[in-house]
The first five atom37 places (N, CA, C, CB, O) and aatype in JSON, in Angstrom:
{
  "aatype": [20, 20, 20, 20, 20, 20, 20, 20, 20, 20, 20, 20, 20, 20, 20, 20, 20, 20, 20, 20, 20, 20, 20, 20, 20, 20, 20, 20, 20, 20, 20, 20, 20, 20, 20, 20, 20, 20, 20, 20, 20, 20, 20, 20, 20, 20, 20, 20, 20, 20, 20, 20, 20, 20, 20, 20, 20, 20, 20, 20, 20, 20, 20, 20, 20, 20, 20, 20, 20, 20, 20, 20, 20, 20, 20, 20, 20, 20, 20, 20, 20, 20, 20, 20],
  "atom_mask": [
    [1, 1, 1, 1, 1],
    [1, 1, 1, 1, 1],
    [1, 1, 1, 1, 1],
    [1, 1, 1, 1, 1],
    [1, 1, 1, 1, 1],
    [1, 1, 1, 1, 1],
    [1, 1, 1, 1, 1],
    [1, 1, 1, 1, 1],
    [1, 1, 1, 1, 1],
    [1, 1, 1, 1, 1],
    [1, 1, 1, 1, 1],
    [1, 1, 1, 1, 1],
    [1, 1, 1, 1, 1],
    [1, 1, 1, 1, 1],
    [1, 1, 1, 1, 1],
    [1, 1, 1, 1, 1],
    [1, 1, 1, 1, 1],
    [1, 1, 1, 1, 1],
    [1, 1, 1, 1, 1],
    [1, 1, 1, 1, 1],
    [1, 1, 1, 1, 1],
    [1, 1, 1, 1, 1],
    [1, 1, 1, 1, 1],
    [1, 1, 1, 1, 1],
    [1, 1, 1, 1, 1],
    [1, 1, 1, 1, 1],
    [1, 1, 1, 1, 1],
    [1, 1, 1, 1, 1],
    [1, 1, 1, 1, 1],
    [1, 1, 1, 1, 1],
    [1, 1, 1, 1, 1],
    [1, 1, 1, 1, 1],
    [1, 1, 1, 1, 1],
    [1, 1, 1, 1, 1],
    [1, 1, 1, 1, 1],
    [1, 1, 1, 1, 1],
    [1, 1, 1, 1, 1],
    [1, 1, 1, 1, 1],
    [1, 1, 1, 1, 1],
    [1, 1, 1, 1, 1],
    [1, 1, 1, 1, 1],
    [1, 1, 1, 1, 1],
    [1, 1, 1, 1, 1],
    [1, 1, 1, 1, 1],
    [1, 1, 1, 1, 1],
    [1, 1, 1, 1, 1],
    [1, 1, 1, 1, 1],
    [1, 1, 1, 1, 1],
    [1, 1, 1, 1, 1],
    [1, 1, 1, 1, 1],
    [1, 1, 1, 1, 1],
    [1, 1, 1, 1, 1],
    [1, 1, 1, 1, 1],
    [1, 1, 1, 1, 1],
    [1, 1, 1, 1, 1],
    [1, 1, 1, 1, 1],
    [1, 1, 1, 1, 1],
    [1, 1, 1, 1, 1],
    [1, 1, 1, 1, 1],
    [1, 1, 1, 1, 1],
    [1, 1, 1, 1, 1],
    [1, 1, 1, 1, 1],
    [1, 1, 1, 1, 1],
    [1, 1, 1, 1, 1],
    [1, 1, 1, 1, 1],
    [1, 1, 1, 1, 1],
    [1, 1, 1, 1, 1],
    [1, 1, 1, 1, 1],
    [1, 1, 1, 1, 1],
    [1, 1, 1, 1, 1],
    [1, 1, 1, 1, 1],
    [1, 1, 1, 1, 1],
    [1, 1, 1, 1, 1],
    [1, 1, 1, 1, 1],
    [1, 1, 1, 1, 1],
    [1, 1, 1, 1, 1],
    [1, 1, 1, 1, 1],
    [1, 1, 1, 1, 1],
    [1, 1, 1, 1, 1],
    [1, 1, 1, 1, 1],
    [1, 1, 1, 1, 1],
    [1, 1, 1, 1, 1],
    [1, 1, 1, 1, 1],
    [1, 1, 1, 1, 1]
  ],
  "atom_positions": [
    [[108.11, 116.45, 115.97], [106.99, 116.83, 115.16], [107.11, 118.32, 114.81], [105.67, 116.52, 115.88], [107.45, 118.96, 115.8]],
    [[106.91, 119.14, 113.6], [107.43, 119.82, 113.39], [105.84, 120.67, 113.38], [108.47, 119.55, 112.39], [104.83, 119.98, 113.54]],
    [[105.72, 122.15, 113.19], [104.49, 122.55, 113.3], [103.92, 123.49, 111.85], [104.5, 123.35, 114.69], [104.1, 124.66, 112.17]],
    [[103.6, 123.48, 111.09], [103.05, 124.16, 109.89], [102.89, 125.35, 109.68], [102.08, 123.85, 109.64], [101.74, 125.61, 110.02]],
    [[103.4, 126.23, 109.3], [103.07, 127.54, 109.23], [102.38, 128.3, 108.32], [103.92, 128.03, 109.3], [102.73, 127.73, 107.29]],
    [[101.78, 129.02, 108.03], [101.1, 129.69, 106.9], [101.19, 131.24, 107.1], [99.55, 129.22, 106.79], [100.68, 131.82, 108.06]],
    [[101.93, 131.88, 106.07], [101.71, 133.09, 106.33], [101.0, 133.8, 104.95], [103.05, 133.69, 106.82], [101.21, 133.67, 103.75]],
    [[100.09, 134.59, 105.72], [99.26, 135.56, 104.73], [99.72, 137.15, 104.51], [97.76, 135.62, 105.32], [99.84, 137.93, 105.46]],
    [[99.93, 137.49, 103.24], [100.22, 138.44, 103.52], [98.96, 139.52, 102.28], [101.93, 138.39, 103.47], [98.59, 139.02, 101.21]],
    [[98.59, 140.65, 102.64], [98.05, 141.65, 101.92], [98.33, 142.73, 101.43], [97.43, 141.91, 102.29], [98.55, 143.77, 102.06]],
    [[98.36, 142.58, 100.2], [99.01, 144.56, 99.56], [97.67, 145.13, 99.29], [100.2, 144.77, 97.58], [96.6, 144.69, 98.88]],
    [[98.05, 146.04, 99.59], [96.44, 147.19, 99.4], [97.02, 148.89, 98.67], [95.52, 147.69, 101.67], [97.84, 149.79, 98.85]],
    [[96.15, 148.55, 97.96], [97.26, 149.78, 96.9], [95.72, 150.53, 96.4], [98.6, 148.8, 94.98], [94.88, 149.84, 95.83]],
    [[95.51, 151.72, 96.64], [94.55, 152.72, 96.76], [94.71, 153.89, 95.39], [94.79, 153.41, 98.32], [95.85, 154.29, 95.14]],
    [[93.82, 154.28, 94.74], [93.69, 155.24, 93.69], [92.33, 156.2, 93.91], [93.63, 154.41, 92.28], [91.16, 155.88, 94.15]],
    [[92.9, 157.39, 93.75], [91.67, 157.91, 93.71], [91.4, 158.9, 93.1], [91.28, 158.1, 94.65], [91.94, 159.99, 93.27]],
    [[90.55, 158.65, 92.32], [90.08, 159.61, 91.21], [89.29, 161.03, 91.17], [89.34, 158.87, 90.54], [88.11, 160.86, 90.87]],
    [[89.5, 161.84, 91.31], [88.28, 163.14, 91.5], [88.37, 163.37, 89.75], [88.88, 164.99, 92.78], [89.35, 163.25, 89.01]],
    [[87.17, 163.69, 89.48], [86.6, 164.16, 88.3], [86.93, 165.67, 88.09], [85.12, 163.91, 88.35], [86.77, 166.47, 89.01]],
    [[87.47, 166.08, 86.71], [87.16, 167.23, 87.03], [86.2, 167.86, 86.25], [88.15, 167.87, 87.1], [86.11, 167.71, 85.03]],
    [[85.29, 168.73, 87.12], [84.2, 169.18, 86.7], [83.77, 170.19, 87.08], [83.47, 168.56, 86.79], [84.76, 170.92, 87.19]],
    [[82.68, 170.86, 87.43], [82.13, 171.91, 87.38], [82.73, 172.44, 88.5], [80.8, 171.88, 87.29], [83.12, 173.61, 88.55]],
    [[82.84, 171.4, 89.67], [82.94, 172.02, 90.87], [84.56, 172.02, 91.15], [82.02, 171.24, 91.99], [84.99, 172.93, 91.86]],
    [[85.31, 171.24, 90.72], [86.66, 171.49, 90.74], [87.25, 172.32, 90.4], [87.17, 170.91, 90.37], [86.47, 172.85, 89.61]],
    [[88.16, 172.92, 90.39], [88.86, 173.92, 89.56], [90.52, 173.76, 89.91], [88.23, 175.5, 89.92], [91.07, 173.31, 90.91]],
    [[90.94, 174.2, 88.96], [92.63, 174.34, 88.93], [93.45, 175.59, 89.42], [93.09, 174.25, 87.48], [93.29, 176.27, 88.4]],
    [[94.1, 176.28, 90.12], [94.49, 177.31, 90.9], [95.97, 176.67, 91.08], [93.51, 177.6, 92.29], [96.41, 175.52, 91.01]],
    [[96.63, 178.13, 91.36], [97.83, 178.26, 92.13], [97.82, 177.67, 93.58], [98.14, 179.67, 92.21], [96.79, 177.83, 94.23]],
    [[98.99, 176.91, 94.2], [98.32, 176.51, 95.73], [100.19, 177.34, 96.17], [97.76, 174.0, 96.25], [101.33, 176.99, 95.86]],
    [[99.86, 178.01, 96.64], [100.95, 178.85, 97.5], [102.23, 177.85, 98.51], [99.89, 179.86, 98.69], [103.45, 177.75, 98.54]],
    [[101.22, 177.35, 99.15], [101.99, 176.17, 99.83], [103.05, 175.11, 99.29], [101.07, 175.4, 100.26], [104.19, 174.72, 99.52]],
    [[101.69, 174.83, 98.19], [102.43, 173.86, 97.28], [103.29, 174.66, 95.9], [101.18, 172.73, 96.67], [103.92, 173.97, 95.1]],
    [[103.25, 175.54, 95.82], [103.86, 176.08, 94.66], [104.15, 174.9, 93.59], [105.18, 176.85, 95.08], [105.02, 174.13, 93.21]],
    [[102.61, 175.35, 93.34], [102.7, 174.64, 91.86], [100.75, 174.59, 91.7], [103.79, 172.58, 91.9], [99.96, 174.2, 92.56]],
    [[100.49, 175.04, 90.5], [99.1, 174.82, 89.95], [98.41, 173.59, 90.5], [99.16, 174.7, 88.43], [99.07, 172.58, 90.29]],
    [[97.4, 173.41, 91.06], [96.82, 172.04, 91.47], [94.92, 171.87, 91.32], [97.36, 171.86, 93.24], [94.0, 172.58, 90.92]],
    [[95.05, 170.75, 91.78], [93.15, 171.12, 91.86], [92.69, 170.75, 93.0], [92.05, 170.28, 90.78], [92.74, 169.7, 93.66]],
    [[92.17, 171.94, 93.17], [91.45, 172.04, 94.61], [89.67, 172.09, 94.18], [92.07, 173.76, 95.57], [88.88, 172.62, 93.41]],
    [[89.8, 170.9, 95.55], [88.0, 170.69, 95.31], [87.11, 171.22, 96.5], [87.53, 168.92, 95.19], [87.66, 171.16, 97.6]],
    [[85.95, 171.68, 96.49], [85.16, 172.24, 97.31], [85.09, 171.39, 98.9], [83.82, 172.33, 96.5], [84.98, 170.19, 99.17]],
    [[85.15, 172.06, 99.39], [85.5, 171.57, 100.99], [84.25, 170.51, 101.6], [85.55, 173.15, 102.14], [84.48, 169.49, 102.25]],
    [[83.18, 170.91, 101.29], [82.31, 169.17, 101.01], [82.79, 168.67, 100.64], [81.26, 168.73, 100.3], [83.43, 168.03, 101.48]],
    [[83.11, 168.31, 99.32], [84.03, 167.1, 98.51], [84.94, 166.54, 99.56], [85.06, 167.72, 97.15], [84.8, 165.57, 100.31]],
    [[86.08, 167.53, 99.39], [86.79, 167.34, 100.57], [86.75, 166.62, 101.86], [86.86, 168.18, 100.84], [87.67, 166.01, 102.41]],
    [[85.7, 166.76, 102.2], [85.33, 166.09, 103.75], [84.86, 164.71, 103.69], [84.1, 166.9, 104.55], [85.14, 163.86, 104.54]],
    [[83.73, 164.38, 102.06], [83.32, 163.05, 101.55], [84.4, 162.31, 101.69], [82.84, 162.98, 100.18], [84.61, 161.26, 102.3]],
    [[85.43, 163.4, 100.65], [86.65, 161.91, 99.92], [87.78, 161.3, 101.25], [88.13, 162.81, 98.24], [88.58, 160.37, 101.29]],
    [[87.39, 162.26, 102.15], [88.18, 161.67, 103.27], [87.8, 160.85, 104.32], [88.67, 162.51, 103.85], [88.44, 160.25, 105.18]],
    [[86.39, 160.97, 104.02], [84.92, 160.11, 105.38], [84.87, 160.85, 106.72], [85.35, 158.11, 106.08], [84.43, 160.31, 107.73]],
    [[85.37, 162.14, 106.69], [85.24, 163.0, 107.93], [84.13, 163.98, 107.7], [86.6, 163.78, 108.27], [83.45, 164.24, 106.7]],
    [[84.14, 164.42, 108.91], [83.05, 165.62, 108.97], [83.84, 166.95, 108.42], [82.45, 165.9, 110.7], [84.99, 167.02, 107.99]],
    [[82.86, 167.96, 108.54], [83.18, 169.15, 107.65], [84.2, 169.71, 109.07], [81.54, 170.32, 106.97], [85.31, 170.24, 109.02]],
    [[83.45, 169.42, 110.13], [84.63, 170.03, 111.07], [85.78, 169.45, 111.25], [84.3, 170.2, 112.31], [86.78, 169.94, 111.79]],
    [[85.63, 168.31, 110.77], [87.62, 167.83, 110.94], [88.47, 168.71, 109.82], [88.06, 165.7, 110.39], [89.69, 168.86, 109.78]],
    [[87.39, 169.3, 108.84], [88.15, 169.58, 107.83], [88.89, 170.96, 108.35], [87.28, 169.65, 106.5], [90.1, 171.16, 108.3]],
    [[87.81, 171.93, 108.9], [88.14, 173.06, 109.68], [89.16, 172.88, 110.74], [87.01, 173.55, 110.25], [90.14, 173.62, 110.82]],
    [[88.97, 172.12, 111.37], [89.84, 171.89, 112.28], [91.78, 171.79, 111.4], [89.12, 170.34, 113.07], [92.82, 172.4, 111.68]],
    [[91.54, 170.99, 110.6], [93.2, 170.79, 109.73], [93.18, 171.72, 109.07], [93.61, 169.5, 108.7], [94.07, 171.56, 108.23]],
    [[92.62, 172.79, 108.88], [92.54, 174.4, 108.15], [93.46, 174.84, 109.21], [90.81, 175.42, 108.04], [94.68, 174.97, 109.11]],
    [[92.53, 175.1, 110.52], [92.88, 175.64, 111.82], [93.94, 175.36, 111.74], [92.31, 175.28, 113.0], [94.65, 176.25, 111.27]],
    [[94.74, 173.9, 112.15], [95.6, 173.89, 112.46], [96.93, 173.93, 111.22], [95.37, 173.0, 113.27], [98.06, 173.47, 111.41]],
    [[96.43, 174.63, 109.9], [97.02, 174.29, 109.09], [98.16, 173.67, 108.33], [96.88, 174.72, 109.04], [99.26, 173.98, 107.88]],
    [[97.14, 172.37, 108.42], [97.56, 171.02, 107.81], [97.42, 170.95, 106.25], [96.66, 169.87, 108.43], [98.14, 170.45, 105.39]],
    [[96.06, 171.76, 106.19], [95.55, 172.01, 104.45], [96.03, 173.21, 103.91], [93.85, 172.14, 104.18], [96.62, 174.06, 104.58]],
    [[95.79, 173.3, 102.73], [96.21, 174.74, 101.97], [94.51, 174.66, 101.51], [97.78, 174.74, 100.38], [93.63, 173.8, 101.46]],
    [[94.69, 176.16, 101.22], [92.98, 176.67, 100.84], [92.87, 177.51, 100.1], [92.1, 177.22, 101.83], [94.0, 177.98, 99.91]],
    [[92.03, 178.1, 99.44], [91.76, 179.21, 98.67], [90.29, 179.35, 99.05], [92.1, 179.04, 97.11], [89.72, 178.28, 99.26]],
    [[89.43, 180.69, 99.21], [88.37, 181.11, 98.78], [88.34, 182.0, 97.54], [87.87, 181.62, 99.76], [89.12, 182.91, 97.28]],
    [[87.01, 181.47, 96.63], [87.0, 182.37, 95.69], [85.76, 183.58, 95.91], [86.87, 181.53, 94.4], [84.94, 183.61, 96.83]],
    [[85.89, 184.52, 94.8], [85.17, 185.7, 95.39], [83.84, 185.44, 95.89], [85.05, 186.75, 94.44], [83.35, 186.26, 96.66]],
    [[83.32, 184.62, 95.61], [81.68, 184.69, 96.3], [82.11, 183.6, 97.67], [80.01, 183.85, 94.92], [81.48, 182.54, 97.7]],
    [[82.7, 183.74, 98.3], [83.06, 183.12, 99.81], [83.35, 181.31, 99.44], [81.38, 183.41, 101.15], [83.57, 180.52, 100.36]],
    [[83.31, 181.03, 98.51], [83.15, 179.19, 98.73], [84.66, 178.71, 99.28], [82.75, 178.16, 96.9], [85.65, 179.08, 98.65]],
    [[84.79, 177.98, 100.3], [86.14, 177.27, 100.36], [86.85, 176.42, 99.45], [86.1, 176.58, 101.26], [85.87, 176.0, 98.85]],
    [[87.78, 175.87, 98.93], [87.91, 175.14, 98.24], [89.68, 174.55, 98.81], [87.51, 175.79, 96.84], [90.56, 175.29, 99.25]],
    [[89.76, 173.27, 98.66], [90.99, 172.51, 99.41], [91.71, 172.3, 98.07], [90.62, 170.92, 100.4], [91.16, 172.22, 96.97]],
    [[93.48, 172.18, 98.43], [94.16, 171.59, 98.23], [93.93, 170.01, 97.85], [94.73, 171.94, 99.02], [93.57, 169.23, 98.74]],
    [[94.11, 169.67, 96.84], [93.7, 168.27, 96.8], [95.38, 167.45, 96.91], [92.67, 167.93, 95.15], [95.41, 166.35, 97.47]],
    [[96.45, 167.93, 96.45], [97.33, 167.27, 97.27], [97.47, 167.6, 98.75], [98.47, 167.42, 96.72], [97.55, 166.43, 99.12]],
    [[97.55, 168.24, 99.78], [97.47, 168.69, 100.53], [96.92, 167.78, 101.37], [97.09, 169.64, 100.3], [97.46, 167.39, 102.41]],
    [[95.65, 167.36, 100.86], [94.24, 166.53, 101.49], [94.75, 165.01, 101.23], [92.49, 166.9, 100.5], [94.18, 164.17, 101.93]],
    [[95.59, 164.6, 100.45], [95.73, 163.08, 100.21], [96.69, 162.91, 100.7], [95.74, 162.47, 98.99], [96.82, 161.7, 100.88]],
    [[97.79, 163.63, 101.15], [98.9, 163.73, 102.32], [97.98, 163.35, 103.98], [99.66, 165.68, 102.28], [98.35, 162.63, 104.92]],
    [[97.21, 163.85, 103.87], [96.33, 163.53, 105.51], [95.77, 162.19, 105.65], [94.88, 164.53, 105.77], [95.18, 161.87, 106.68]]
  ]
}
């Protein structure tokens, strides 16, 4: 008697879109050498489902590339961040 098999298999293929808008902006990323868009470090922390301190924390341990602009705001690497 022979026994039946079934195999399932799933592709999961992910896109993700950031808008760009007010709060985005386009910059030099040093790391990455090459122009990119880096989004405000809230954003940042949403589009990844972490807290703001995991985000600090992969600053800390620099995992991310960053820029502040002159009035103090953080702003991430958005390739940088989709590598994590």
């Amino acid at each position: 008697m022979r026994k039946k098999e079934t195999r399932i298999t799933f592709e999961h293929h992910e896109m993700i879109r950031v808008k760009r808008g007010k709060k985005s902006i386009t910059r030099w990323c040093e790391k990455c050498r090459e122009r990119v868009q880096m989004i405000p470090a809230e954003e940042a922390a949403i589009l990844k489902g972490q807290s703001l301190r995991w985000l600090i924390r992969r600053l800390e341990a620099e995992e991310l590339h960053f820029i502040e602009d002159p009035d103090c705001r953080l702003f991430i690497c958005l390739n940088a961040l989709l590598k994590q």
